[in-house]
Steps between C-alpha positions, in 0.01 A plus 500: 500500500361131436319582242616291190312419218648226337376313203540093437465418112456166489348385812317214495852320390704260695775817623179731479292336752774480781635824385149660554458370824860583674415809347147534649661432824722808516445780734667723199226481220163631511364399184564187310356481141522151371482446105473166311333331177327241722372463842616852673141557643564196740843521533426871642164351710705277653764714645300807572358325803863497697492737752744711354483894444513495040229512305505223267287536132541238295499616071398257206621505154649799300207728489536503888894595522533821439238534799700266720844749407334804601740654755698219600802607595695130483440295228632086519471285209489158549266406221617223245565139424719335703836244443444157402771217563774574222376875459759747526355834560572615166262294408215684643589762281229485197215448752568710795685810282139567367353502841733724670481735182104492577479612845842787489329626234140561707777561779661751304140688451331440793820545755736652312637599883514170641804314609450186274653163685541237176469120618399364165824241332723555313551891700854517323246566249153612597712781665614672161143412370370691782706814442444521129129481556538811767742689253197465247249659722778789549499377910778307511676583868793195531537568876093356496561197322640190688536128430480311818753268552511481888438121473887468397565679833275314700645175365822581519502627872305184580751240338763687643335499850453135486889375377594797819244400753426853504153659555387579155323849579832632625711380178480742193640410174474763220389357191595644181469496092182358362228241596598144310721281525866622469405890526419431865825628678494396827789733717582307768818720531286686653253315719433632856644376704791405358502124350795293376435224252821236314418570130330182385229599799524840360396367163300271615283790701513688234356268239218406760406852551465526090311204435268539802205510327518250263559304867125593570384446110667155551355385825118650410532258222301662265290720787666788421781731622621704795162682611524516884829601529467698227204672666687569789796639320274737321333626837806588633607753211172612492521588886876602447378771236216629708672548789758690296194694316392606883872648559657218655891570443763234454245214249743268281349288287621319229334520156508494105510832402626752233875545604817626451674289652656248224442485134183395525240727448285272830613403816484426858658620728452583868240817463500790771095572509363806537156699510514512143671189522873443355713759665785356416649142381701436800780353250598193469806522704838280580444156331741172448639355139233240502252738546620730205544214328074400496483867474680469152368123391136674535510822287409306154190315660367817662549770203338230293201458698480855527508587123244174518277740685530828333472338189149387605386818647601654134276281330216495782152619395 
């Protein structure tokens, strides 16, 4: 059953645009509703001429979103400002907070069903924000609520492909903990296949994998930040859920979720999907000192960009 209906809040941006279209040309959704401030209508024009089977509508402005949520079934939220040379994420935080805030809240009362796929910087805290907004609507479902981070992955299975010489779609690294900076906790413990790396390389990897976007923020000089292979990374937890939603068994993907896991009240970890998505977190498993270590360095960072978050929400009109 191909029949998802999957919302893109914020598509006329530089990860919306690419987003929309990877999306548009998937065989798995059948109706794509693209929502933005500015410029939707061509955005949508534009890609509703490839010969693909979804139905693209483009939506304008607030007084059209609640008509653009109207029995979507996925939900991806890329809207927002993006990094600057010398931005951390954190910095985001006044600007894009209010945004995200925004559109969960029409999400919450529009979709309250939805499985809601959070893009939007910094997600160690527009996750919480998104929750607290749900709990005040009295729809709040934490196995709905996920804060994409499958660009760590994707980075860290290609660096690690390249120092192998390995073919990067056969090389999966689970990424867990947050989604900045030193919360990123790459496991290459437990890469498949198997890799081997001295310690300083280890490090080295490691620290790549962390700062990876500030990589891209640094070499668009001022352009912007990750967007295409941030689109990418999106489409493929989109298409990882839906195929999970359709009763595909056996879907891991990582993501920033409400957990159990540590002492942090957020976290990813490798996620078992099911048809109502998290089954199960497939745990975090067997891991080395150094890992637990990064594990342990990030818990003060994360909990405080959590509290960051719910803090807001509190105080959100």
């Amino acid at each position: 059953q191909n029949n998802a209906k999957v919302a893109v809040l914020g598509a006329s941006g530089g990860i919306g645009q690419p987003l929309s279209l990877l999306l548009k040309n998937s065989p798995l959704v059948s109706r794509l509703s693209l929502y933005d401030i500015a410029h939707t209508p061509g955005v949508a024009a534009d890609l509703s001429h490839i010969e693909t089977r979804s139905n693209v509508k483009g939506f304008l402005g607030p007084e059209q979103l609640p008509e653009c949520l109207k029995g979507c079934n996925v939900v991806v939220i890329p809207a927002g400002v993006p990094r600057k040379p010398g931005m951390t994420r954190d910095d985001l935080f006044n600007t894009n907070a209010s945004i995200v805030a925004t559109l969960t809240t029409a999400c919450a009362k529009h979709c309250p069903e939805a499985m809601i796929c959070i893009i939007s910087n910094p997600v160690n805290s527009t996750i919480p924000i998104t929750s607290e907004v749900f709990k005040k609507h009295g729809v709040y479902n934490p196995n709905r609520i996920f804060g994409v981070t499958t660009l760590d992955i994707v980075r860290a299975n290609t660096f690690v492909a390249e120092l192998k010489g390995l073919d990067p779609a056969r090389v999966s690294v689970p990424v867990i903990g947050g989604h900045a900076g030193k919360t990123i906790i790459p496991l290459i413990s437990q890469c498949t296949p198997k890799v081997d790396f001295p310690q300083d390389q280890l490090e080295k990897l490691t620290g790549r994998i962390q700062e990876a976007g500030t990589e891209v923020v640094k070499a668009k000089a001022g352009a912007g930040s990750a967007t295409l292979s941030m689109a990418y990374a999106g489409a493929r937890f989109v298409f990882s859920l839906v195929d999970a939603m359709n009763g595909k068994e056996g879907v891991i993907e990582c993501a920033f979720v409400r957990s159990e896991e540590t002492e942090s009240p957020y976290f990813s970890t490798p996620l078992l999907l099911g048809v109502c998505t998290l089954n199960d977190e497939a745990c975090i498993g067997k891991i080395s000192p150094f890992e637990e270590k990064m594990i342990a360095e990030a818990m003060s960072e994360l909990k405080a960009s959590i509290k960051k978050g719910e803090e807001f929400a509190k105080n959100f009109k």
